[in-house]
C-alpha positions as CSV (number, residue, x, y, z in Angstrom):
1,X,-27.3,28.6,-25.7
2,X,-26.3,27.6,-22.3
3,X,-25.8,24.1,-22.9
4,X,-24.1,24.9,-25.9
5,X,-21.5,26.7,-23.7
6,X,-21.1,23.8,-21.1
7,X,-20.8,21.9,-24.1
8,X,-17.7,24.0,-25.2
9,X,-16.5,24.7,-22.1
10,X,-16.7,21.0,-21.0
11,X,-14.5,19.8,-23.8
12,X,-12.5,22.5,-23.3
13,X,-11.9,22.2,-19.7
14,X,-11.2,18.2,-20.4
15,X,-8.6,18.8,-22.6
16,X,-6.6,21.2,-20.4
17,X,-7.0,18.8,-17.5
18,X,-5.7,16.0,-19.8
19,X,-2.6,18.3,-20.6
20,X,-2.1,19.4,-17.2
21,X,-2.4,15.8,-15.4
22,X,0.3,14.1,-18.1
23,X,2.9,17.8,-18.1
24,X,2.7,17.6,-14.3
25,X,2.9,14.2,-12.9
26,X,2.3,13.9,-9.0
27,X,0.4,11.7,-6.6
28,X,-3.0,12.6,-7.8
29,X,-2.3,12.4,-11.3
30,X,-4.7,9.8,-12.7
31,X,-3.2,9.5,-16.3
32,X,0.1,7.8,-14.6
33,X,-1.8,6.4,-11.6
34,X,-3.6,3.9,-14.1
35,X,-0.2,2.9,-15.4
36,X,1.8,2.4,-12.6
37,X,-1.0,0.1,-11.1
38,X,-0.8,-2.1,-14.3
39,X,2.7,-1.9,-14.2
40,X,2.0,-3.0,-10.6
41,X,0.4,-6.1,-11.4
42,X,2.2,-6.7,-14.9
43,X,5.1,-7.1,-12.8
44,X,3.2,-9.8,-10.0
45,X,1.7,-11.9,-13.0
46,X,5.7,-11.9,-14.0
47,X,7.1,-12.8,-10.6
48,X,3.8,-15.4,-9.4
49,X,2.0,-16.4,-12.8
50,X,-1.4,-18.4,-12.0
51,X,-1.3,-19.8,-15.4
52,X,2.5,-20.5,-16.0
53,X,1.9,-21.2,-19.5
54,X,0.3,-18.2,-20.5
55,X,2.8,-15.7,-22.3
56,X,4.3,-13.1,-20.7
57,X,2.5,-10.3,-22.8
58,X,-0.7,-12.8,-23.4
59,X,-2.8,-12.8,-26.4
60,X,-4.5,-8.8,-27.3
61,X,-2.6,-7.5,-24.3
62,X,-1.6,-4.7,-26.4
63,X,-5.2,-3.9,-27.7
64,X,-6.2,-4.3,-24.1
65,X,-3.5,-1.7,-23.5
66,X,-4.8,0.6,-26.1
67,X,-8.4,-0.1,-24.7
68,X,-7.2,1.6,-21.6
69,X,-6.2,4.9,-23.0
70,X,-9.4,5.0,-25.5
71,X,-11.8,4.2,-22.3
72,X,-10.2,6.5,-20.0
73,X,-9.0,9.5,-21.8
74,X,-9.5,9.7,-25.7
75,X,-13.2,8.9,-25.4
76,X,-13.4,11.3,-22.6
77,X,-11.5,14.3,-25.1
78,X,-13.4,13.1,-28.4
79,X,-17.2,13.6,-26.8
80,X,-18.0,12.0,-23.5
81,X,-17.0,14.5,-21.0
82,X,-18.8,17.4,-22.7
83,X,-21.8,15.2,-23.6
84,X,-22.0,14.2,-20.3
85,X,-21.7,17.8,-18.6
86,X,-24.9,18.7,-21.0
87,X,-26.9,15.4,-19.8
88,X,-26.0,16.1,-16.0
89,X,-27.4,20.3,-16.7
90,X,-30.2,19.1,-18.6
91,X,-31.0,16.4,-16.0
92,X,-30.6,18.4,-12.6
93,X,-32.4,21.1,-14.6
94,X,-35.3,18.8,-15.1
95,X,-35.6,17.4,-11.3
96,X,-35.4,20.8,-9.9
97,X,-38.2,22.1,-12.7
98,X,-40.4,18.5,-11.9
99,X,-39.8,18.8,-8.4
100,X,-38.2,21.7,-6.7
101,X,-35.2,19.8,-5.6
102,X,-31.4,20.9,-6.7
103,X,-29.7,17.2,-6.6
104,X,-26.1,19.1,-6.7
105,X,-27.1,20.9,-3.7
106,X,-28.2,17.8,-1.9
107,X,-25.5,16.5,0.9
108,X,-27.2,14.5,3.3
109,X,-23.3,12.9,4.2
110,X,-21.8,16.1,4.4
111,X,-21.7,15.7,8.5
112,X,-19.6,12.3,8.3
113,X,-16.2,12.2,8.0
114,X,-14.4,11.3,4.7
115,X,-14.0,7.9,5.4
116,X,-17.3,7.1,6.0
117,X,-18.6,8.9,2.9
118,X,-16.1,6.9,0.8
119,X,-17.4,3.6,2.2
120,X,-20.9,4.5,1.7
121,X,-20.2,5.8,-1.6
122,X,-18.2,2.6,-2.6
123,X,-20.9,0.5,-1.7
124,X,-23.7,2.1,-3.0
125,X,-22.0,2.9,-6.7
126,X,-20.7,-1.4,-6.2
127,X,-24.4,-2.2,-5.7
128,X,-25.8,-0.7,-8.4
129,X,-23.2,-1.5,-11.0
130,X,-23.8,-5.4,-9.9
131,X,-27.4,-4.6,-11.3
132,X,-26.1,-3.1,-14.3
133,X,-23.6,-5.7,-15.1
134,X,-26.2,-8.0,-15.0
135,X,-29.1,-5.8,-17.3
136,X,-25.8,-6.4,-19.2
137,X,-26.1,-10.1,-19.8
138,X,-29.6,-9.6,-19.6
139,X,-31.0,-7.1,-22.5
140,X,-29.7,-8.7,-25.7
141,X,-29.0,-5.0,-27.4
142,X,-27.0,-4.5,-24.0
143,X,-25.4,-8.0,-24.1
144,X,-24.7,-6.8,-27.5
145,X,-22.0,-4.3,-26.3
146,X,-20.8,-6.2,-23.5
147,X,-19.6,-8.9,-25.9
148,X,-16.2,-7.0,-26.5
149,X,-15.3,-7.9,-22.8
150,X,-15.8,-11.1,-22.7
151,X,-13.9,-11.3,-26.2
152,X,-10.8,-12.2,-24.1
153,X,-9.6,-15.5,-24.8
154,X,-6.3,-14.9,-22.2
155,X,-7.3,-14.0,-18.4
156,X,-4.5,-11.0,-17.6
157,X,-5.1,-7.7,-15.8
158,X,-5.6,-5.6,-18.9
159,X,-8.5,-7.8,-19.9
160,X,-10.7,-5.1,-17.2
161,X,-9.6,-2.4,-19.7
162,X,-11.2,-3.8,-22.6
163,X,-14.9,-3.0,-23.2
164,X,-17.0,-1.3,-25.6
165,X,-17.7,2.4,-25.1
166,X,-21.4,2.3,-24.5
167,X,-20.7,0.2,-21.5
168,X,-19.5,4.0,-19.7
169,X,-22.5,5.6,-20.4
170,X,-25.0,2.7,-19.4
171,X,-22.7,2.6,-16.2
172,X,-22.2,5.8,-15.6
173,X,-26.2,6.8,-16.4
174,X,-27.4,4.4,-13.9
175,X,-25.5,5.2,-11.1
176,X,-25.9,8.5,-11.5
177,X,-28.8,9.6,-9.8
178,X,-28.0,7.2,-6.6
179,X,-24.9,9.4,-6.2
180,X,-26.1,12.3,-6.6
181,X,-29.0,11.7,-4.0
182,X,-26.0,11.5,-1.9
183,X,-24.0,14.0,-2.2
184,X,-20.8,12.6,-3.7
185,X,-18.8,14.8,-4.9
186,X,-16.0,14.4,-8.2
187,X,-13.3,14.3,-5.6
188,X,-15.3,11.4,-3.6
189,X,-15.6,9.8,-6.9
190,X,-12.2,10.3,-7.7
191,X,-10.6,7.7,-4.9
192,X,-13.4,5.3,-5.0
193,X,-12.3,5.0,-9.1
194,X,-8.7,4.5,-8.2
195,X,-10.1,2.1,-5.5
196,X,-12.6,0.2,-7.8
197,X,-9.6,0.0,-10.9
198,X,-7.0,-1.6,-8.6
199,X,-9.7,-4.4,-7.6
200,X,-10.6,-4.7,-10.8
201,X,-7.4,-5.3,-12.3
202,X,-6.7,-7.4,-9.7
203,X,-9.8,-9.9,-10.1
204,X,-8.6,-10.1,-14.1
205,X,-4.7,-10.8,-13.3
206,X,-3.0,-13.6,-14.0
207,X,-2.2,-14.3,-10.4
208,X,-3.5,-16.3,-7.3
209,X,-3.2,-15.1,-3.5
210,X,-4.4,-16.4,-0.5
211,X,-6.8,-14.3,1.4
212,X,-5.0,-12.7,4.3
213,X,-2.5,-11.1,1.6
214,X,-5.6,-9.7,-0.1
215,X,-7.1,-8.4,3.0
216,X,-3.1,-6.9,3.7
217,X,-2.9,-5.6,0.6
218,X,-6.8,-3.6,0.7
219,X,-5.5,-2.2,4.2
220,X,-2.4,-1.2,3.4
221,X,-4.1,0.9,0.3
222,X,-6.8,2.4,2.9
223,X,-3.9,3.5,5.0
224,X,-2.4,4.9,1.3
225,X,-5.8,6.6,0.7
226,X,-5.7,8.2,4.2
227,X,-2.0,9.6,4.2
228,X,-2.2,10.8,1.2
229,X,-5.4,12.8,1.3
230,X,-5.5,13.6,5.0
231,X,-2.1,14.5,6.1
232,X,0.5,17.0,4.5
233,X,3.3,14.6,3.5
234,X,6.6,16.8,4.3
235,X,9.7,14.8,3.9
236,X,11.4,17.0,6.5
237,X,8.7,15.8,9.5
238,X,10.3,12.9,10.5
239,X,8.2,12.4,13.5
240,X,5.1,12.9,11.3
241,X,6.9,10.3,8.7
242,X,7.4,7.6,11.7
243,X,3.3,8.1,12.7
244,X,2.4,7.5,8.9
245,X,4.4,4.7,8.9
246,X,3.0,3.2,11.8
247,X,-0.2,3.4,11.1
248,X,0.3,1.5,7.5
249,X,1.9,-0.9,9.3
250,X,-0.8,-1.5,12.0
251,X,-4.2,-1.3,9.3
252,X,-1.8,-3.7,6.9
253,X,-1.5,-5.9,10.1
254,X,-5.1,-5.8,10.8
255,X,-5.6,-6.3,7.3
256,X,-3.7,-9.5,7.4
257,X,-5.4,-10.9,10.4
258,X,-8.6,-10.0,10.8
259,X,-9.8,-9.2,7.0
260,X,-7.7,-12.3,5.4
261,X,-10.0,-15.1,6.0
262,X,-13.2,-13.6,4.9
263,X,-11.8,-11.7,1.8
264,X,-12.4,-14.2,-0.7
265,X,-16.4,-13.8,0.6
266,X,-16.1,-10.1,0.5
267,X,-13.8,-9.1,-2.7
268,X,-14.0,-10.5,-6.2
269,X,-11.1,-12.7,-6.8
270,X,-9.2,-14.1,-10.1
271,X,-10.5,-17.7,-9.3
272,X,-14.3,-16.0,-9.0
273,X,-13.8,-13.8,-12.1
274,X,-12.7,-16.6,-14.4
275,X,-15.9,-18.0,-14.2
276,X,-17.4,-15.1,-15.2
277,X,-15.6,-15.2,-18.4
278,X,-16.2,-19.0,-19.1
279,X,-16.9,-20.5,-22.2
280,X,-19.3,-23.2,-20.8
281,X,-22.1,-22.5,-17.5
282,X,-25.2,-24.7,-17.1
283,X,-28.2,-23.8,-19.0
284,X,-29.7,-22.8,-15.8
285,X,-27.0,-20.4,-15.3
286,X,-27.0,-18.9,-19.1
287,X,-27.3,-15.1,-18.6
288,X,-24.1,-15.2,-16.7
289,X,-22.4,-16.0,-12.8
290,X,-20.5,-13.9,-10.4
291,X,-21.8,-10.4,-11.5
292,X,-19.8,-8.4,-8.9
293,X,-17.4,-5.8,-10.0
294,X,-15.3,-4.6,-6.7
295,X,-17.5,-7.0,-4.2
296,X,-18.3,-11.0,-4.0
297,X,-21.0,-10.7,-1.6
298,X,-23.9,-9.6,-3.7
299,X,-23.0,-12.6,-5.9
300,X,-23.3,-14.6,-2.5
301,X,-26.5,-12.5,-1.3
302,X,-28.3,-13.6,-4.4
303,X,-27.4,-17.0,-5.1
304,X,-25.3,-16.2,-8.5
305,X,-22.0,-17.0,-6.9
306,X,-20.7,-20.1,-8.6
307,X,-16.8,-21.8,-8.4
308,X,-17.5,-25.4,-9.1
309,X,-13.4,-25.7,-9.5
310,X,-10.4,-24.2,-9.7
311,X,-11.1,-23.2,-13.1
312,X,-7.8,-21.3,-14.1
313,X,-7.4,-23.4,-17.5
314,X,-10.8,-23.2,-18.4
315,X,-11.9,-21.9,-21.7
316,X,-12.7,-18.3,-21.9
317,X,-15.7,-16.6,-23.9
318,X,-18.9,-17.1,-25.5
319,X,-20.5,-19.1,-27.9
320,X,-19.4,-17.9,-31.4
321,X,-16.8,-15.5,-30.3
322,X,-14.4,-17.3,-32.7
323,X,-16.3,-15.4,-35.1
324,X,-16.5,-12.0,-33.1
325,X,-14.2,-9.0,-34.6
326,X,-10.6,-9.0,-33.6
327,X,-9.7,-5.2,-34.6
328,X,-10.6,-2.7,-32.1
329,X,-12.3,-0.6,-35.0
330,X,-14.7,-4.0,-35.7
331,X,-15.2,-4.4,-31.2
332,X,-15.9,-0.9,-31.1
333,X,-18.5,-0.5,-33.4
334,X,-20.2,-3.9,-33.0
335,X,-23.7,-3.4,-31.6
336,X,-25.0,-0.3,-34.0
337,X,-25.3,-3.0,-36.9
């Protein structure tokens, strides 16, 4: 009867979040925090386009856009947040009964300070989600599901939002227990999400940037992270406004500088990603290149890196996606058949 409850409560809970965070919009709403950072780089593959050709609003960038509120929020209401609050019960329920230990009491960060933890976390969660991208491309019944990704025929930042719902839970079951060995906590999770979203987007856009911009840009959203979740922003402090606004400008410096001419080894990037995507690899390279989802250097760690060219008009796919479904109803139930 327990589990029925979190069940209940779980969806219940969700769905009065979900009405809260779109009623009340602030800086920690994630409902419009996903939109304005693809309006963000809507607007850049506008201004800069990598592909000049491509359309403005490129081929299924509105089922892309639908993709987003179906993978972030509906699917969440219809089942997976409740679901997954009776798996995570059930589970922690089972270790401690197996083997004495409570996971969601476990902290071993808890004595570093927030930036660390968010580093560690951001790693760790990037690591194992490289292995599970490629288990992916590996398992045919996996590869199965993944298919609806790499069912983009346009490269454009809303191609990240588009992926078949089972892709969450093989994701988010995997990296589970890592995380919780941790100690990382929903509101850790939280900015390492927001964090891993905006590089993802950003390897899928439609745009092209040198390094050092990248490595400006990353800093300059650290120093974001930091004000906004370590300071009390009050308009009225002027001196406190002047010491925020210093220190953006001296991480987005360092950023520039330091970080810029190693970023492209570090971070996915559009010109990495696109091969990841393409039609055509060598044989020898069939179950897929560039794995990485936030960072390049596991690619480069373990020789699956691979940008032959500048490959921006390079056809996008896999072999007999001309005859994969179109409608989102036909992508999201492909797989079960």
């Amino acid at each position: 009867m327990d589990y029925i409850d979190t069940f209940i409560k779980g969806y219940q809970n969700y769905a009065s979040y979900l009405w809260r965070d779109i009623t009340n919009p602030s800086v920690h709403s994630y409902f419009y925090a996903l939109i304005l950072i693809s309006l963000f780089f809507l607007t850049l593959e506008w201004i800069r386009p990598w592909r000049s050709d491509q359309a403005k609003f490129r081929k299924d960038f509105w089922l892309d856009c639908f993709y987003m509120f179906f993978n972030f929020f509906l699917f969440s209401l219809v089942i997976y947040n409740a679901a997954s609050d009776v798996f995570v019960n059930l589970f922690n329920d089972g270790i401690i009964f197996i083997s004495g230990i409570d996971l969601q009491a476990l902290n071993p960060l808890r004595t570093l300070p927030m930036w660390a933890i968010l580093i560690i976390g951001f790693v760790v969660r990037d690591f194992v989600q490289w292995w599970t991208h490629r288990l992916l491309h590996r398992i045919p019944a996996l590869w199965e599901y993944h298919k609806v990704h790499h069912s983009v025929k346009e490269m454009g930042f809303a191609a990240h939002l588009r992926y078949h719902w089972m892709e969450t839970i093989v994701y988010r079951f995997i990296e589970y227990i890592p995380l919780a060995l941790l100690g990382i906590g929903l509101y850790d999770f939280f900015i390492i999400h927001i964090f891993t979203i905006i590089v993802g987007h950003y390897n899928h856009s439609n745009i092209s940037v040198n390094g050092r911009v990248t490595g400006a840009i990353l800093a300059f959203s650290i120093s974001i992270v930091i004000l906004t979740h370590s300071f009390d922003i009050q308009l009225s402090a002027i001196d406190q406004l002047w010491e925020q606004l210093l220190l953006a400008i001296v991480l987005t410096a360092l950023g520039y500088f330091m970080l810029g001419p190693a970023m492209k080894k570090i971070f996915n990037h559009p010109e990495m990603h696109i091969w990841h995507h393409a039609l055509e690899i060598p044989e020898e390279r069939k179950h897929g290149v560039n794995f990485g989802l936030s960072l390049a250097i596991w690619d480069f760690l373990f020789g699956t890196a691979y940008i032959p060219y500048e490959g921006k008009d390079i056809p996008l796919g896999f072999p007999g996606v001309e005859d994969f479904p179109t409608s989102f109803t036909g992508q999201i139930t492909h797989g079960f058949k």
